[in-house]
N, C-alpha and C positions, 0 to 999 in steps of 0.2 A: 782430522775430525775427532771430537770428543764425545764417548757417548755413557750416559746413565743409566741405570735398572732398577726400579722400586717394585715390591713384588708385596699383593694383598691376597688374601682370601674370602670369601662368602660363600654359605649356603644356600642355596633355592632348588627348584622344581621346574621342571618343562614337561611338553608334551610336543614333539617336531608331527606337524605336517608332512605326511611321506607321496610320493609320487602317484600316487593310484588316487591321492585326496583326503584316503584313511587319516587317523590322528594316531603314532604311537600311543601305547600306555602312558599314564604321567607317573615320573619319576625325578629323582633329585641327585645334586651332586653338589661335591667340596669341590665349586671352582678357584681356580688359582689362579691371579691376575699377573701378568709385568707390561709394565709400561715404558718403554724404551724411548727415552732424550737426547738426541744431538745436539749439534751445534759447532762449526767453524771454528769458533775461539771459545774462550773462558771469559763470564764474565768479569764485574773490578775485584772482586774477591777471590778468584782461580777457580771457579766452580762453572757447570753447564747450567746448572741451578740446584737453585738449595735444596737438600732434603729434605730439608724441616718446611718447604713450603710444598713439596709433590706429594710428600708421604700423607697428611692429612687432607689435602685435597684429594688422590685418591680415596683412602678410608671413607669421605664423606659421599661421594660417587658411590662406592658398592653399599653402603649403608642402605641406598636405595632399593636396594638388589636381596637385601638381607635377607633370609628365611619365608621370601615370596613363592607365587607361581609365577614365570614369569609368560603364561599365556594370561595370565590376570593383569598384568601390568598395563598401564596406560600407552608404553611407549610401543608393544608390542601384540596389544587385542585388536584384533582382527584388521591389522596391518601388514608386521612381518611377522613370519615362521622364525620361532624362539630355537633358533641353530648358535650355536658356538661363533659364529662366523659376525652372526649378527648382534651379540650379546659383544663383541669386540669394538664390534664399528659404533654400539650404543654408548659402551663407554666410551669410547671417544670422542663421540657427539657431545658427550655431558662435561668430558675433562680437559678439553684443549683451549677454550678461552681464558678459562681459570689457572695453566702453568704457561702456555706457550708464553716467548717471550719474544724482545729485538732480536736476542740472536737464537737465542734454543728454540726447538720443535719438536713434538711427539711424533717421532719416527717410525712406531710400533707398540698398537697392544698386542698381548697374545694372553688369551685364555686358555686355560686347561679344563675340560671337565673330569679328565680324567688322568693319571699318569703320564697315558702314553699316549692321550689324543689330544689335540690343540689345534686350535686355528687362531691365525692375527688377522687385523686391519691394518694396512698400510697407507696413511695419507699419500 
């Protein structure tokens, strides 16, 4: 098994729905994206895929995301609770028709909003 890791950043704003119903304060963070690629073999050229075709295709994905709220966003107003969790599984939603391939799959995103907090979405 071969596996990739292309790694972006953006800034935005949330405000998480908490358990009682309440709405945390809204605040923002430097989140940090990687999107992890497998794949069985190498495609004709020895690669799981190209760089040059995941790294702008992410970039173009968080662009969406750029310097939003993302309780204001179309993908997440009054749908889902804008958690880390979900902001993973959104990128996903937006970037897997555009790199997956015959043989390679995005195995894992995982977001950061902070350091030492993360969560992925695992196909």
């Amino acid at each position: 098994m071969f596996e990739v890791i292309v790694e972006d950043e953006f800034s935005a704003a949330h405000s998480l729905k908490l358990y009682d119903g309440s709405q945390e304060p809204r605040h923002g963070h430097l989140f940090k994206v990687a999107v992890a690629m497998r794949s069985e073999g190498l495609d004709s050229i020895g690669v799981v895929v190209d760089f040059e075709r995941l790294k702008p295709a992410l970039k173009k994905v968080l662009s969406g995301f750029n310097e939003i709220a993302f309780n204001e966003h179309p993908a997440f107003k009054e749908k889902l609770n804008c958690s880390t969790e979900n902001i993973a599984r959104t990128i996903y939603d937006r970037l897997h028709k555009e790199v997956n391939t015959n043989t390679a799959r995005i195995a894992k995103v995982t977001v950061w909003e902070t350091p030492d907090a993360q969560a992925s979405y695992i196909p």
